[in-house]
C-alpha atoms as one frame of an Amber mdcrd trajectory, in Angstrom:
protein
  33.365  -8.647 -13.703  31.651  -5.030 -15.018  32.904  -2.933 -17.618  32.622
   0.803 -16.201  31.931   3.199 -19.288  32.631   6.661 -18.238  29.979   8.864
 -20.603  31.372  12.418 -22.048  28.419  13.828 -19.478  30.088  12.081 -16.596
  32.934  12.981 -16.990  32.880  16.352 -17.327  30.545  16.076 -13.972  33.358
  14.042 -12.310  36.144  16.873 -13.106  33.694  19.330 -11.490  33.043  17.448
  -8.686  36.181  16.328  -7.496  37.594  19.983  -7.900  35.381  20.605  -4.916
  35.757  17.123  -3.162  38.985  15.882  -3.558  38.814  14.122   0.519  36.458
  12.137  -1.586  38.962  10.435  -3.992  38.992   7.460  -1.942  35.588   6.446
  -0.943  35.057   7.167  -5.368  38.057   4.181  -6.218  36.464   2.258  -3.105
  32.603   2.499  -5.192  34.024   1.861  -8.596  36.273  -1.069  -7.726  33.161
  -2.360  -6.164  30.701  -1.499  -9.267  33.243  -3.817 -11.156  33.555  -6.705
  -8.832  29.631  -6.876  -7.262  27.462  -3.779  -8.109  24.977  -5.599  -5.653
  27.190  -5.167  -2.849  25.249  -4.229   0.070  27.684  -1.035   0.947  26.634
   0.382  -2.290  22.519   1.066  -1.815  21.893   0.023  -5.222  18.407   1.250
  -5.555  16.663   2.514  -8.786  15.318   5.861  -9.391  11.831   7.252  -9.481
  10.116  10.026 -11.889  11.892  11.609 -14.900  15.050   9.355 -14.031  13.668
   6.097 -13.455  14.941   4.364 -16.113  18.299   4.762 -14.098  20.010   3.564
 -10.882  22.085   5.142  -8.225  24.748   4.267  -6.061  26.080   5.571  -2.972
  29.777   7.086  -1.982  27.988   7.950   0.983  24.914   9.358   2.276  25.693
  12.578   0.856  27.132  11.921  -2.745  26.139   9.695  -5.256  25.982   8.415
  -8.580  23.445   8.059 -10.858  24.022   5.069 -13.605  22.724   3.582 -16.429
  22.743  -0.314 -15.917  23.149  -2.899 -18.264  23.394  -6.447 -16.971  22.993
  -8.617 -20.091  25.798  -7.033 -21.348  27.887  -6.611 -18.435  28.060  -3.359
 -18.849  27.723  -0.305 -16.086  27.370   3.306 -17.813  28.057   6.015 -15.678
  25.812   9.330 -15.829  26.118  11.608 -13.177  27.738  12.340 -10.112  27.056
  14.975  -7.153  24.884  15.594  -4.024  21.659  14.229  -3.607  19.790  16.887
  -3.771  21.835  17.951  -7.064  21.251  14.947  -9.313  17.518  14.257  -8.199
């Protein structure tokens, strides 16, 4: 299993986001039950980022949301970063 850190950044971004989206609130516990249990799971898109972000990776709630994460595997550990529309967080 993956720890899930929440950064300060995130969640102040989550708060926000789920103000406007709360129909979303289920697909979100859906992605970060799955980022515990198998952050490779195919539902997911892991994929990593390009440009000024590429040192992160982004996951899907679905083809209109994501989240952008910092990914530690060594470790275990799965930092969260951002979270909004595509075209927001690219």
């Amino acid at each position: 299993m993956y720890e899930i850190i929440f950064t300060k950044k995130y969640e102040k971004a989550a708060k926000k986001f789920f103000k406007k989206h709360r129909d979303l609130k289920q697909k979100y516990n859906k992605t970060i039950y799955l980022l515990k249990n198998n952050p490779f799971h195919p539902s997911l898109r892991l994929h990593k980022l390009q440009g000024d972000k590429k040192e992160f990776y982004s996951v899907s709630l679905d083809m209109q949301y994501r989240i952008i994460l910092d990914f530690i595997i060594i470790e275990n550990k799965i930092f969260l970063i951002d979270i909004g529309t595509h075209d927001d967080i690219y």
